[in-house]
N, C-alpha and C positions, 0 to 999 in steps of 0.2 A: 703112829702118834694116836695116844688115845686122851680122851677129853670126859673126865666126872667130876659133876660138879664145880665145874669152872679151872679144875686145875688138869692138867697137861702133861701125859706123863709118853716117857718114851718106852718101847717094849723091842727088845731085840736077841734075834737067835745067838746062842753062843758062840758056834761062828759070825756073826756079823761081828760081836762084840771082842773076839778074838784080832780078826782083819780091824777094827777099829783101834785097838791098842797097840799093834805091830807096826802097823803104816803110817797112824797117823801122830797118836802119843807119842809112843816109843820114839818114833824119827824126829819128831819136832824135840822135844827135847834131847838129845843127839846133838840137833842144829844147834842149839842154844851151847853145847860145850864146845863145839866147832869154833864157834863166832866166841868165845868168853875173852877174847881181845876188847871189846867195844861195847862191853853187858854196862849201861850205868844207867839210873834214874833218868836223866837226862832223854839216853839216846833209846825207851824203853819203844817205840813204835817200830823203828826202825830193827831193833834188836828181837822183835812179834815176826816183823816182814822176814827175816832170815831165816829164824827157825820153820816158819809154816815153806819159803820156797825149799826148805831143804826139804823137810817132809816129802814134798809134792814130787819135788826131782827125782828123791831116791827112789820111793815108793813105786812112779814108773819105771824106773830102770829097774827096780827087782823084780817086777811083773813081765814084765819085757825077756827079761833072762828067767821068766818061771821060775825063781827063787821065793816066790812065795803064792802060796793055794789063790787060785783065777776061780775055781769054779764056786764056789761056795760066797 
């Protein structure tokens, strides 16, 4: 995190940015087509809570089975 001039900006290696869009974008919306029985306005928190546990579940179970880069 870097801070000029009052604004805020994030900086990250291309792998970090790689492992951020595989594990955590990529899977969370994944989750959202999983769940698209129950996607409405209404139920939009709930329908947040699904995708991000899917995320989280898969993400360790593909780390878990080494299907995706640990060291980086």
């Amino acid at each position: 995190m870097h801070c000029d001039q009052g604004r805020f900006y994030a900086m990250f290696e291309p792998h970090q940015l790689r492992r951020f869009y595989l594990e955590d974008l990529l899977l969370h919306e994944v989750g959202h087509h999983v769940d698209w029985r129950y996607w409405s306005a209404a139920n939009k928190k709930g329908v947040e809570e699904f995708a991000e546990q899917y995320a989280v579940t898969w993400a360790r179970k593909l780390r878990s089975r080494s299907l995706v880069d640990q060291t980086r």
